[in-house]
C-alpha positions as CSV (number, residue, x, y, z in Angstrom):
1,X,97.8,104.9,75.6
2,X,98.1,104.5,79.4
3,X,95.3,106.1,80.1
4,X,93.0,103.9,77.6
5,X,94.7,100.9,79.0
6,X,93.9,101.9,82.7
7,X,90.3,102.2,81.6
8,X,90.6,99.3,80.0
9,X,90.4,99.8,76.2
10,X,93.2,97.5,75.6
11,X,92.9,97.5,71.8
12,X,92.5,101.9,71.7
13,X,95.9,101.9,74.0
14,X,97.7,99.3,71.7
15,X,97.2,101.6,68.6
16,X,97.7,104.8,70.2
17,X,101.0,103.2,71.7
18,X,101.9,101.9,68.5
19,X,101.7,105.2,66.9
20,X,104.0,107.1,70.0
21,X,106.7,104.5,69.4
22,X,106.3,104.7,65.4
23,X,106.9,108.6,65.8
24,X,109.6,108.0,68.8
25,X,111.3,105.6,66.6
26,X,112.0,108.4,64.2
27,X,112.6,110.8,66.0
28,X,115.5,109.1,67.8
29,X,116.9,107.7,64.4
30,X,117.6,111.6,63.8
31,X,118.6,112.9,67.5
32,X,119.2,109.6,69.5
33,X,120.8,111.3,72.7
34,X,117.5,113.3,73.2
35,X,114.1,110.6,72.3
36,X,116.1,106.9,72.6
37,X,114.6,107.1,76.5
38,X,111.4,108.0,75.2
39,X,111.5,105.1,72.6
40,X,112.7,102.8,75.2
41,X,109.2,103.8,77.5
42,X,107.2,103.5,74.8
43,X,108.2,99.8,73.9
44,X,107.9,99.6,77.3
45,X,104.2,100.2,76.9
46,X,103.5,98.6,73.8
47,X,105.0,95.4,75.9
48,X,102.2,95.8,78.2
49,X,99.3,96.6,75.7
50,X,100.2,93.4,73.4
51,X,100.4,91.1,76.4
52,X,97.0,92.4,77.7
53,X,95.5,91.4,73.7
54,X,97.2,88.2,74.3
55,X,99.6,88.9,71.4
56,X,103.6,87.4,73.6
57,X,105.2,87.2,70.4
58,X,104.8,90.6,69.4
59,X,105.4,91.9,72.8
60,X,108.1,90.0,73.2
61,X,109.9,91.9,70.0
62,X,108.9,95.3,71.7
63,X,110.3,94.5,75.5
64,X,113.2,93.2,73.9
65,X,114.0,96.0,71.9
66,X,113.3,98.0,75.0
67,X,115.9,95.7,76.8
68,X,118.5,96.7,74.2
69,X,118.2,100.1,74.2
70,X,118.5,100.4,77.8
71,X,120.9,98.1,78.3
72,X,122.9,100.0,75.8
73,X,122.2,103.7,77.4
74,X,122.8,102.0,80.8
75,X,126.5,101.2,79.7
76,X,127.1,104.6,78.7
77,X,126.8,105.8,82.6
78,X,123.1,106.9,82.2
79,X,121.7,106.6,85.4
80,X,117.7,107.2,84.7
81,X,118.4,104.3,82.1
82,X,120.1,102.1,84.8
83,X,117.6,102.7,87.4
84,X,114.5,102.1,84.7
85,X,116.4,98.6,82.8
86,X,115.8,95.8,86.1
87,X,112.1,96.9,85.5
88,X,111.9,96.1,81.3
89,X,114.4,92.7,82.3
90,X,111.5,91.5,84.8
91,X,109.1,92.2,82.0
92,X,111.4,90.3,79.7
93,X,111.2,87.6,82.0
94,X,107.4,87.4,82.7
95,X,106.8,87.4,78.8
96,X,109.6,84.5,78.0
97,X,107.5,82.6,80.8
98,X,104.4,83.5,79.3
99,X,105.5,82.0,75.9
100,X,106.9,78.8,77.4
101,X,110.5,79.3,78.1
102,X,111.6,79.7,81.6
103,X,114.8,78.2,80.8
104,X,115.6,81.4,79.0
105,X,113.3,83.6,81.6
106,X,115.4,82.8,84.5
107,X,118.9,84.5,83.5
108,X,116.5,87.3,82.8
109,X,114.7,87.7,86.0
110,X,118.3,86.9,87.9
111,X,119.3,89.9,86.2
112,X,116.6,91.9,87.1
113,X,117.1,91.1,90.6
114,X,120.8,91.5,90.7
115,X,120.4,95.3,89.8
116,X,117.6,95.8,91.8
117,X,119.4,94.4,94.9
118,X,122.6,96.8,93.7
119,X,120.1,99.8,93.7
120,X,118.1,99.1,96.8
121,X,121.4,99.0,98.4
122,X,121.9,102.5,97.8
123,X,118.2,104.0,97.6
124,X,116.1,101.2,99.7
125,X,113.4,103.9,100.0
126,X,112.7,103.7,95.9
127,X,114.2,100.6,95.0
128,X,113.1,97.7,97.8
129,X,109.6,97.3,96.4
130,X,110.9,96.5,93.2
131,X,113.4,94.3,94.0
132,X,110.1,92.7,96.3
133,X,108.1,92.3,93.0
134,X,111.4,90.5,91.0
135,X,112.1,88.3,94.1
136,X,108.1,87.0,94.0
137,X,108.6,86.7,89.8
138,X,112.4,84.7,90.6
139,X,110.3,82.3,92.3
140,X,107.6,81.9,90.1
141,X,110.4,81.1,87.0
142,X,111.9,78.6,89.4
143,X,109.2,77.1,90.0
144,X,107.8,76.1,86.1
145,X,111.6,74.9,86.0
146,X,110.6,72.4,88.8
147,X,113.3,73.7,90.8
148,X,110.4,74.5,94.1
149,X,113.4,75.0,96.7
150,X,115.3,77.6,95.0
151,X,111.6,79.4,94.6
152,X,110.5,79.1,98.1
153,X,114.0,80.6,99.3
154,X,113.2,83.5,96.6
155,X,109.4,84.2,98.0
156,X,110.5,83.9,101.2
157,X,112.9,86.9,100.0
158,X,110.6,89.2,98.6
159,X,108.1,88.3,101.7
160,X,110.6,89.5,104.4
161,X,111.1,93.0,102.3
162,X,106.9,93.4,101.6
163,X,106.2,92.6,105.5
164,X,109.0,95.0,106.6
165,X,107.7,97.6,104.0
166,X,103.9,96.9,104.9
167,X,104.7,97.5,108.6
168,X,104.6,101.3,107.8
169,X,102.3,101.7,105.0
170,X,100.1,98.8,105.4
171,X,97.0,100.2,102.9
172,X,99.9,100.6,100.0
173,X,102.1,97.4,100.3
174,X,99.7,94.6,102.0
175,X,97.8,93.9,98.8
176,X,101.7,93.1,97.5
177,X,102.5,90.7,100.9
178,X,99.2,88.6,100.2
179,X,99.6,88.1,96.9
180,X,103.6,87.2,97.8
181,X,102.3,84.7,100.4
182,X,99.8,83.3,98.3
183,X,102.8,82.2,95.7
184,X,105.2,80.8,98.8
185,X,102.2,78.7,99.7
186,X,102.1,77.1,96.1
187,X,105.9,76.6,96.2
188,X,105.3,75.1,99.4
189,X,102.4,72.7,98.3
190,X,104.8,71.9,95.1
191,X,106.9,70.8,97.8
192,X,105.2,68.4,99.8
193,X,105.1,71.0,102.8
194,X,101.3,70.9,103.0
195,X,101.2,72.5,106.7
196,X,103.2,75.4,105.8
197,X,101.7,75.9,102.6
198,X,98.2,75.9,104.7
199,X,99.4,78.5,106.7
200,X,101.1,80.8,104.0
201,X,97.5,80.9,102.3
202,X,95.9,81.2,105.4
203,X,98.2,84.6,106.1
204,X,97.7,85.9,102.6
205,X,93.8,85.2,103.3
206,X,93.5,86.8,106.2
207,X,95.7,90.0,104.9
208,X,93.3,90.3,101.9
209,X,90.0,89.6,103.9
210,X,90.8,92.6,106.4
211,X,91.5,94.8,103.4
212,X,88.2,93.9,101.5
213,X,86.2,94.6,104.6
214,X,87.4,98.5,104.9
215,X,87.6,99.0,101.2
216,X,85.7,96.2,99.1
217,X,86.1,97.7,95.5
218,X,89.9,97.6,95.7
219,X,90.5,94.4,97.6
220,X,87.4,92.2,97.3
221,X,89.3,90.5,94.3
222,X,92.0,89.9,96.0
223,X,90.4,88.7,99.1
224,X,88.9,86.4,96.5
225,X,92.1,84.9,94.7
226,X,93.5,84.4,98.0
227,X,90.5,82.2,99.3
228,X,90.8,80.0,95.6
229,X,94.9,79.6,96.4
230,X,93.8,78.4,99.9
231,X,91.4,76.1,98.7
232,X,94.0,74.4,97.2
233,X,96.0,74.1,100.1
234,X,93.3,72.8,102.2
235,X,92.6,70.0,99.5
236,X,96.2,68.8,99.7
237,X,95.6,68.6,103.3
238,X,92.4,66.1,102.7
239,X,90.5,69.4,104.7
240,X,86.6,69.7,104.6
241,X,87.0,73.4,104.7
242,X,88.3,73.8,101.1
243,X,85.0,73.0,99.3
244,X,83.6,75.9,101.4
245,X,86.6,78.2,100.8
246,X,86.6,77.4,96.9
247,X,82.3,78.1,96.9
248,X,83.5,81.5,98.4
249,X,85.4,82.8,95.7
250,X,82.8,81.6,93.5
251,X,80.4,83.5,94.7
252,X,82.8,86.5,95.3
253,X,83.9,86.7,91.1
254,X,80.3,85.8,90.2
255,X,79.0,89.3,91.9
256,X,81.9,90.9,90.5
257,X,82.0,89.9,86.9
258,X,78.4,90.7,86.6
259,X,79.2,94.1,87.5
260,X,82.5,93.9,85.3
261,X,82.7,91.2,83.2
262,X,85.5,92.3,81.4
263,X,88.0,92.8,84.1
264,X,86.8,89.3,86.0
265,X,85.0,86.7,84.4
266,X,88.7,84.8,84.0
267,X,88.9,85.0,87.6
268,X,85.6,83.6,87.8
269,X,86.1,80.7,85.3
270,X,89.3,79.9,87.6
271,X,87.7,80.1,90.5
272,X,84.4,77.4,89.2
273,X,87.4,75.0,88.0
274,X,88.5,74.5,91.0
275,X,85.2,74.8,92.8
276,X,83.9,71.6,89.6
277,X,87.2,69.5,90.7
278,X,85.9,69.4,94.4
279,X,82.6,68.7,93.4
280,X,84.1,65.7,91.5
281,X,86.3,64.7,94.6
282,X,83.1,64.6,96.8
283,X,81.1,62.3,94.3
284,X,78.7,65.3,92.9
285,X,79.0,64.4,89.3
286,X,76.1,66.4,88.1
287,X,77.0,69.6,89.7
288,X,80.5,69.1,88.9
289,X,79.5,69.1,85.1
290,X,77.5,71.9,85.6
291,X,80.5,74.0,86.7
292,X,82.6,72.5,84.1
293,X,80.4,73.7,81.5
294,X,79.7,77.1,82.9
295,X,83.8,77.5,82.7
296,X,83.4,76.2,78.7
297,X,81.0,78.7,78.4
298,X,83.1,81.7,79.9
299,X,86.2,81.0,78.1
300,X,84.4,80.4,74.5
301,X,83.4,83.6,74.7
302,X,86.4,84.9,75.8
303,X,88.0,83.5,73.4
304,X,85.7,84.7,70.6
305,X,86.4,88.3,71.3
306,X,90.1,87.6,72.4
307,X,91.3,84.2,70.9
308,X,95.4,84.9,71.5
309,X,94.7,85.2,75.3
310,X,92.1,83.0,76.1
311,X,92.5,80.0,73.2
312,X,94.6,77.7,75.7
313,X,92.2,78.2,78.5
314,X,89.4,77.2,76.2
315,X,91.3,73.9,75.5
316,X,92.2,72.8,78.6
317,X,88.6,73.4,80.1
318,X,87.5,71.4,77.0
319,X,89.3,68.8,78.5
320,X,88.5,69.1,81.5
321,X,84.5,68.9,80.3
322,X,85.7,65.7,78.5
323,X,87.2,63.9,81.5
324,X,84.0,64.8,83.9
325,X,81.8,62.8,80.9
326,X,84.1,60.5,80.6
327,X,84.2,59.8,84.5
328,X,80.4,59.6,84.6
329,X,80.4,56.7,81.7
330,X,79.1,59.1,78.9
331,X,81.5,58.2,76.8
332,X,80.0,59.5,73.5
333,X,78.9,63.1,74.7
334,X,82.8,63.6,75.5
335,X,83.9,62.9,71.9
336,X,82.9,66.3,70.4
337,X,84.8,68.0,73.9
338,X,88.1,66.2,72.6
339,X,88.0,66.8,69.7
340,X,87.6,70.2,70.1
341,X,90.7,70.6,72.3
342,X,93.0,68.5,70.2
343,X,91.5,70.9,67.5
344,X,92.3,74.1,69.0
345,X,95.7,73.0,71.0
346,X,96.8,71.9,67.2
347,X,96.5,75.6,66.3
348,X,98.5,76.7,69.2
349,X,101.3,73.5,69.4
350,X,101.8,74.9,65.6
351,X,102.3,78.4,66.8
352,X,104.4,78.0,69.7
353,X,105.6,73.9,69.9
354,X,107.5,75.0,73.3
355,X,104.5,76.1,75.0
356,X,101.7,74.0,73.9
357,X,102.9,70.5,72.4
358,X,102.6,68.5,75.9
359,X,100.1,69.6,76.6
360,X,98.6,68.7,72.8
361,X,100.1,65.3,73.6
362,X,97.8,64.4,76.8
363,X,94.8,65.9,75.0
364,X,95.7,63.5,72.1
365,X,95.4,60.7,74.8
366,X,92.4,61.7,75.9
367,X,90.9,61.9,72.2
368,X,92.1,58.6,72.2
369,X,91.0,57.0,75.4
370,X,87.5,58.2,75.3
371,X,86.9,56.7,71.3
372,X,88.4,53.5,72.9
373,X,85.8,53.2,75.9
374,X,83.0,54.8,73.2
375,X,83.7,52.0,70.9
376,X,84.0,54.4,67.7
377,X,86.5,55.9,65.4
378,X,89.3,53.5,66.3
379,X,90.9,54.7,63.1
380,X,91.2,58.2,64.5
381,X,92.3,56.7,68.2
382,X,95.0,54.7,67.1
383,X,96.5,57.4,65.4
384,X,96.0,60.1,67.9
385,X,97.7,57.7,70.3
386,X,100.7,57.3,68.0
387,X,101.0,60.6,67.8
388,X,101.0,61.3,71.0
389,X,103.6,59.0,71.6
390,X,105.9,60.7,69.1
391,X,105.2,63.7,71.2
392,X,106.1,62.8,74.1
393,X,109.2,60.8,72.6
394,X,110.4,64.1,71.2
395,X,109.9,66.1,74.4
396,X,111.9,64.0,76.3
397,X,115.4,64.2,74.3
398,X,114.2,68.0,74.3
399,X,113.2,68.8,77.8
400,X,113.9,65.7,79.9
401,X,113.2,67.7,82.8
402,X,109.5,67.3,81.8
403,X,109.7,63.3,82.2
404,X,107.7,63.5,85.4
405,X,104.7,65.4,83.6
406,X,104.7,62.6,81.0
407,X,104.8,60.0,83.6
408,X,102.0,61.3,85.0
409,X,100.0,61.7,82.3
410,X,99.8,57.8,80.8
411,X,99.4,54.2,82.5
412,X,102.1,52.0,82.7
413,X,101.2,50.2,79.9
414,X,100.7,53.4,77.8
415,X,104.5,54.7,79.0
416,X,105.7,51.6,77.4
417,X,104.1,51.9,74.1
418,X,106.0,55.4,74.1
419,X,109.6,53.7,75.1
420,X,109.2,51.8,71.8
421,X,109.4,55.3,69.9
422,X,111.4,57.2,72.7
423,X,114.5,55.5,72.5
424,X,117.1,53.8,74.6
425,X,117.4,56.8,77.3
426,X,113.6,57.0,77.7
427,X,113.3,53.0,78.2
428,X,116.0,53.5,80.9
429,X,114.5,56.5,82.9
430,X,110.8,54.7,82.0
431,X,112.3,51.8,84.4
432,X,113.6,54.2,87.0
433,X,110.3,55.9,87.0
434,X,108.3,52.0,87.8
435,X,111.5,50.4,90.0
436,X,108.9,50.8,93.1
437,X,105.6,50.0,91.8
438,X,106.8,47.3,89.0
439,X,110.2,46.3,89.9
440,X,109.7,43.0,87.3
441,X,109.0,45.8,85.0
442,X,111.7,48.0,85.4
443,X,114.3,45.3,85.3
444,X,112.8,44.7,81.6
445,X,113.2,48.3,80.5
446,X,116.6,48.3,81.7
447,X,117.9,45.3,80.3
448,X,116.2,47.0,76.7
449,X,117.7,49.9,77.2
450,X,121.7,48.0,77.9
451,X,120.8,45.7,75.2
452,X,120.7,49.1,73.0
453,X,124.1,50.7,74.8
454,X,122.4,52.8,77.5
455,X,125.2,53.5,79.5
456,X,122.9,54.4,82.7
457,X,120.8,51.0,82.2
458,X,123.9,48.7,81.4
459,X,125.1,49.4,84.9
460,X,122.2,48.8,86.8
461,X,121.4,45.2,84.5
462,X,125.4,44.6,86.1
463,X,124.5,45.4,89.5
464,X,120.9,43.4,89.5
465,X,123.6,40.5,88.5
466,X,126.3,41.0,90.7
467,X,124.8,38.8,93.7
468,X,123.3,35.8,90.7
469,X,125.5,35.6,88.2
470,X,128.8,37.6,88.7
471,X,130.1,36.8,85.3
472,X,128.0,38.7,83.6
473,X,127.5,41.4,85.9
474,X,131.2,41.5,85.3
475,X,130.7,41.8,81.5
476,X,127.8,44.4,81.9
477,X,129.5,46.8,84.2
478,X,132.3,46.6,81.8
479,X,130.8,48.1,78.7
480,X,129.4,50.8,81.1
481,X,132.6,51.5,82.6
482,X,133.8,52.0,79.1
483,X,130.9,54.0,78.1
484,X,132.2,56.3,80.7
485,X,129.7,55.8,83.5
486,X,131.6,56.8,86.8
487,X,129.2,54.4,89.0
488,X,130.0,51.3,86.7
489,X,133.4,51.6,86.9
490,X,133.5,52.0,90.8
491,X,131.3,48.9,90.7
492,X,133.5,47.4,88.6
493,X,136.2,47.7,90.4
494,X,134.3,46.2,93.8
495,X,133.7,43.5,91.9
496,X,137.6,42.9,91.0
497,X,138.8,44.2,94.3
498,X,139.2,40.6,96.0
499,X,140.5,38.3,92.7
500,X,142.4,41.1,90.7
501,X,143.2,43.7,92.6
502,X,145.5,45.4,90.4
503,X,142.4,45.9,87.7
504,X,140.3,47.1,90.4
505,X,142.7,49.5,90.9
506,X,142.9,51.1,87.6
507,X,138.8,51.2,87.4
508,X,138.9,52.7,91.3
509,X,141.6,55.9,89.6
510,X,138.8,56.2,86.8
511,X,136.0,56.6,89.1
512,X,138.3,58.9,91.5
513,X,138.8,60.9,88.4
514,X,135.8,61.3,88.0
515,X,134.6,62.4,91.0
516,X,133.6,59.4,92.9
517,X,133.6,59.3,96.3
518,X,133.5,55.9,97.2
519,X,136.3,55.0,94.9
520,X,138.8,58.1,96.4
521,X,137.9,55.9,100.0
522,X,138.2,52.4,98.0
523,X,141.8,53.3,96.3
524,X,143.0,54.1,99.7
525,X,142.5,51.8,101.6
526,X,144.0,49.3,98.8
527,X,146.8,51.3,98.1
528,X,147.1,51.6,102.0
529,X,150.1,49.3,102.0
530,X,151.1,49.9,97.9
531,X,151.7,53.3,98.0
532,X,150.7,55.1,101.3
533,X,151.1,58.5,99.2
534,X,148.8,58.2,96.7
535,X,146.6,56.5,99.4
536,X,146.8,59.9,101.7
């Protein structure tokens, strides 16, 4: 199986793997001591030859079985089983990532990196690369959890390790440092740290570029990835240099997915959608269309031969193809695009909601916004958009860490049609979200969302009031003090402090209680003279 999978009969390896865990799997239900270990490798494997099909789910069952029985031999004292488990719980990780949950990915990978840091301790000569590569896949799940700091401190990790390893086997372990740098320089860009993302690409780049040029076959690709990650750092800079650096890799995954189009024609359909989106940015409509449709083309038949791995790029490049027509006025030649992507990101938001329902949302908007302009099928728009809106309702009281890719993704106007199906707490963070561009608007949404007992939005109506009308600031910041919301009641009580004292007292405790800063400094400096040891 390994070896048909290194020559890249993915579908060979997965049934001859299949059949070695089917025959280790009974073997160890009679002797367990002796072929568990073997079972566990072979899951191991099967993990790898389902995710190269495209087929998570599936893989998912097998690494996690893999997981268990490891885990299990692990706690028994068995060492082999100890030193092989960080490596199945990284692969646990990358496959709950792969399927949309990185919420459940991260423990995972934490684990992974725990063990490998408690074994590199001992044997740093074995066990530091590892630990390297779950570092680099730490940051990666911290990243699609928005959480960019924690991932550039967990690149910048692994980095240290692969450029201390790389000092003494360069041809072995710079390939690893690249690649590590390239994914600090797209926690960096998440960021805002343009600069240093610039010159965390530029590193991996260069790395990659000196390793292509003494051994193209086995580095040219990365040299290649590397120059597409750059690209992207240059365009966040507003540099001229991307659109040459993205042409680049192009024309590096073009040569080599006409030699081997099954091992790089996704790189090249990556590398032309960024290449089409600079060719947008610089006015080149046509040519930007052209790419866009050479990517449609690539992933259709992708997906044709391999529909579980390649489906969701086909959508979103159907999407992309859509937006480029729309852009360029032709409204009607991007119907059929849309629909096509709402049609095929309904098949995957049916098989895995997690993964794929935002993202069926937007292209529900875009179905929409496109019959709008085309003047056609209004029946069909209007009820995409409502859906869409139920969507993105739902995913907020689900994930509302997401709120800022919904945001993004609608007008203001749009975001408000959604508020009317999204509830109090999505009216209130809808008004956080426009308090700088809109402030009339905001105010609105919050006084809807403390008209409907939003604690949150209740105490910001009392403190817009507080300077106008301190009555019913007063009255506001009460039922949100009484709703439990710590900054109300400190509020409150600043509000009482000079004609009832006493009350503003009792609301001060609360909001001490609760953790409040200001209130612990407020309550002393009242009870200064009241009670000088509570005060202290």
């Amino acid at each position: 199986g390994l070896r048909l999978s290194a020559a890249g009969y993915d579908y060979h390896a997965f049934e001859a793997t299949k059949d070695a865990v089917e025959i280790y799997r009974s073997l160890a239900a009679s002797n367990p001591q002796v072929f568990e270990r073997d079972l566990a490798s072979a899951l191991n494997n099967l993990d790898g030859c389902l995710a190269h099909l495209g087929r998570d789910n599936e893989a998912l069952s097998a690494i996690e079985e893999a997981v268990n029985i490891r885990r299990r031999l692990a706690a028994s004292g068995d060492l082999e089983a100890l030193a092989l488990l960080p490596g199945n719980l990284d692969n646990l990780g990358q496959r709950l990532n792969t399927l949309g949950h990185p919420e459940k990915a991260l423990p995972i990978i934490k684990d992974a990196v725990e063990v490998y840091r408690l074994l590199a301790a001992s044997t740093p000569e074995i066990f530091e690369s590892d630990l390297a590569i779950a570092l680099n896949n730490l940051g990666l799940t911290f990243s699609g959890l928005g959480r960019h700091g924690e991932a550039v401190r967990a690149a910048q990790e692994g980095i240290e390790i692969r450029r201390r390893l790389a000092s003494t086997d360069p041809q072995g372990l710079e390939p690893e440092l690249a690649e590590s740098l390239i994914s600090l320089s797209l926690h960096l860009l998440n960021l805002g740290h343009s600069e240093e993302a610039l010159k965390a690409a530029q590193e991996g780049v260069d790395i990659s570029s000196r390793l292509a040029k003494v051994n193209p076959q086995a580095f040219e690709h990365y040299f290649a990835k590397g120059l597409g990650n750059l690209s992207i750092s240059l365009v966040g800079l507003r540099r001229k240099e991307g659109f040459e650096t993205a042409k680049q890799a192009v024309e590096i995954f073009r040569r080599l997915a006409a030699a081997n189009p099954a091992a790089f024609e996704h790189d090249l359909a990556i590398a032309l959608n960024t290449f089409s989106g600079y060719l947008s940015r610089l006015g080149r409509y046509e040519e930007s269309l052209e790419a866009a449709l050479e990517v449609v083309e690539v992933y259709s038949r992708l997906a044709s031969i391999n529909p579980q791995a390649f489906e969701e790029y086909l959508a979103k490049t159907l999407d992309n193809l859509a937006n480029y027509l729309t852009r360029m006025g032709r409204f009607r030649e991007a119907l059929q695009p849309t629909r096509d992507a709402v049609d095929i990101q309904r098949r995957l938001a049916a098989n895995n909601p997690t993964k794929a329902e935002l993202d069926l949302a937007n292209m529900l908007h875009a179905f929409a916004d496109v019959r709008t302009k085309a003047k056609t099928e209004m029946r069909e728009a209007n009820a995409a958009k409502a859906e869409a809106s139920r969507i993105y309702a739902r995913r907020f009281k689900q994930r509302p860490d997401e709120l800022a890719k919904i945001m993004g993704a609608l007008s203001d106007d749009e975001l408000e049609k959604v508020a009317e199906v999204g509830g109090p707490d999505f009216t209130f963070y809808l008004g956080v979200f426009l308090r700088h561009r809109a402030p009339g608007r905001a105010r609105l949404l919050w006084q809807k969302a403390a008209d409907a007992g939003q604690p949150q939005a209740m105490n910001n109506v009392g403190a817009m009031l507080l300077s106008t009308d301190p009555i019913a600031a007063g009255q506001w910041l009460l039922k949100a003090a009484r709703a439990g919301h710590r900054d109300a009641m400190y509020n409150l009580g600043s509000l009482l402090s000079d004609r009832d004292p006493v009350e503003a007292i009792q609301w001060w405790r609360k909001a001490a209680r609760a953790g409040d800063r200001d209130a612990m400094l407020g309550l002393s400096a009242l009870l200064a003279d009241i009670n000088p040891a509570e005060a202290n």
